[in-house]
C-alpha positions in Angstrom: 53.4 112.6 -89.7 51.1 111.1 -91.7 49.4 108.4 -89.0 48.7 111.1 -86.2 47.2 110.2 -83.2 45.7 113.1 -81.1 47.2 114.1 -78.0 46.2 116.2 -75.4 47.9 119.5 -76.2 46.1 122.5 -77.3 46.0 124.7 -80.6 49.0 127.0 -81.2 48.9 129.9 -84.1 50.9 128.5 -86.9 49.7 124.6 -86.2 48.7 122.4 -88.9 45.3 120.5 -87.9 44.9 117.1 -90.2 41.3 115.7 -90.3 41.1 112.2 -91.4 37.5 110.7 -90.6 34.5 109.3 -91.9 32.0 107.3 -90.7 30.3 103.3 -91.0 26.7 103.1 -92.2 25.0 99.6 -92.0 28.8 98.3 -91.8 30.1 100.4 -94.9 32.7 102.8 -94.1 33.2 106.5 -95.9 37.2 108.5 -95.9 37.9 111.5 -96.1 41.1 114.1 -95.2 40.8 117.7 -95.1 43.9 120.0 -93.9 43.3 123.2 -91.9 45.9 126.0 -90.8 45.1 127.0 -87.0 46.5 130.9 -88.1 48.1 131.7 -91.5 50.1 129.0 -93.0 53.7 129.2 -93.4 54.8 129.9 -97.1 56.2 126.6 -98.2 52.9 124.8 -96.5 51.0 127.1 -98.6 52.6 126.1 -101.4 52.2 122.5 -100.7 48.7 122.9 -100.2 48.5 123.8 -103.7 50.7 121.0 -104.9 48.8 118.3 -103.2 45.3 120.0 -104.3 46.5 119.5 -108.0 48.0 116.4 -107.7 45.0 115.1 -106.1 42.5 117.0 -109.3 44.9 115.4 -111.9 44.3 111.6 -110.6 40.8 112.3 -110.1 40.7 113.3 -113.5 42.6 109.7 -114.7 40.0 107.5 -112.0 38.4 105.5 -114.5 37.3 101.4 -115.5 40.6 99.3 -116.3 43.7 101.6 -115.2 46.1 100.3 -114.0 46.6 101.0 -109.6 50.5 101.4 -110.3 49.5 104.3 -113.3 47.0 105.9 -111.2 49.1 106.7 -108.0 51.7 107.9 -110.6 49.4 110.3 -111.9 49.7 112.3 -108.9 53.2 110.7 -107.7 54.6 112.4 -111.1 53.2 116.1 -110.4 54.5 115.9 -106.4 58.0 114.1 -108.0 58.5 117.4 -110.6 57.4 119.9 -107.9 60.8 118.4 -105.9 58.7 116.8 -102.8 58.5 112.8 -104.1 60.4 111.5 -101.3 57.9 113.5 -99.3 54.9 111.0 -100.3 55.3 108.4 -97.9 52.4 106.4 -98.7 49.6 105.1 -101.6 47.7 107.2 -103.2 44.7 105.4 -101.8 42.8 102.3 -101.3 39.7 101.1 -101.3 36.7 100.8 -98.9 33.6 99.4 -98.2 33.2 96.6 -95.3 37.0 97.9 -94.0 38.2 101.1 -94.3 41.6 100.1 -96.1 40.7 97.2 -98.6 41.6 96.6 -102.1 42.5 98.1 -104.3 45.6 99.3 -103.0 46.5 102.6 -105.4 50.4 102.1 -105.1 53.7 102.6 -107.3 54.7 99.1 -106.6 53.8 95.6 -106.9 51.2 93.6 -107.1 48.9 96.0 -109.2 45.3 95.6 -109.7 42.8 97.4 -112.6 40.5 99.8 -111.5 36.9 98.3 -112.2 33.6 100.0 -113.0 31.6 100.3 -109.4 34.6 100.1 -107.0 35.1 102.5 -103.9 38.3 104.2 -103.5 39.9 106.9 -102.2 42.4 109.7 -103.5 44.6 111.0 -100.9 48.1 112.2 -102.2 50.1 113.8 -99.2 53.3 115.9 -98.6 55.2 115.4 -95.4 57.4 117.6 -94.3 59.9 116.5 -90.9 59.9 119.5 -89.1 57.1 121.6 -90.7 54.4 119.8 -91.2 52.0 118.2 -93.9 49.5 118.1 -96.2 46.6 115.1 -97.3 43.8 115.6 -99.2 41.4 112.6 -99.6 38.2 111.8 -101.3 36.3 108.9 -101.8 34.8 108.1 -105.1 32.9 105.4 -107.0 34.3 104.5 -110.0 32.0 105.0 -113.4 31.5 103.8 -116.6 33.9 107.0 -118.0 34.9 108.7 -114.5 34.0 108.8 -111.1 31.2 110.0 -108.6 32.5 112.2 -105.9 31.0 110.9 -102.5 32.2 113.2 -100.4 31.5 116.4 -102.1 33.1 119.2 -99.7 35.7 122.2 -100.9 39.4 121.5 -101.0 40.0 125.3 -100.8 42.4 125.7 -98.4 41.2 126.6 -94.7 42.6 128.7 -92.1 40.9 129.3 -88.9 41.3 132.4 -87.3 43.4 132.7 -83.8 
């Protein structure tokens, strides 16, 4: 489920724990996503894992002035689509932030599209869903350079288990 809300039951070996947070500095807001296994992860969240960490390098590595929103989510849309889990990315690849924490530009494979401009804040979050199993987001947020990005929130991606 991507749009969790926390409940009041406790860690269980085998659980997936999804941390989406950030916080709001003189009324700017930060994102950021991290996935963490609470025990070893089953096999094909594993695998996932790795999917979404790739698919999430690859559209980092497109982020630049003047692409198109609708070609950058397909960067990573494409990768999770051939790996056989495209139906299991529910939602944009980001958005951007800054006074709100979901603003344009919305990185989407639909209509309307935007261009990706030199200075802008977004995010890069590509996620697997699973119904039954579980799931897997990894987000960043990054300002858009003359040739690139700058990563803002500068933390590992490798993938996490906490011991139980």
């Amino acid at each position: 489920i991507p749009h969790y809300r926390a409940g009041s039951s406790k860690l269980k070996k085998g659980d997936i724990v999804l941390l989406d947070h950030g916080v709001k500095v003189d009324g700017y807001h930060s994102d950021m996503t991290r996935t963490v296994f609470f025990g070893s992860p089953h096999a094909e969240l594993e695998k996932i894992y790795h999917i979404v960490q790739q698919a999430q390098e690859k559209a980092l590595a497109a982020v630049k002035p003047k692409i198109s929103t609708i070609d950058l989510d397909n960067v990573a849309r494409s990768l999770i689509n051939e790996a056989g889990y495209g139906t299991q990315f529910v939602h944009s690849l980001g958005h951007g932030i800054g006074l709100d924490i979901h603003e344009n530009p919305f990185l989407r494979n639909r209509e309307p599209s935007a261009l990706i401009k030199e200075n802008m804040a977004i995010t890069i979050e590509p996620g697997i869903y699973i119904p039954n199993l579980g799931g897997v987001r990894i987000e960043d947020a990054v300002i858009v350079t003359t040739d690139g990005y700058e990563d803002l929130t500068n933390r590992s991606k490798s993938l996490k288990v906490i011991p139980c």
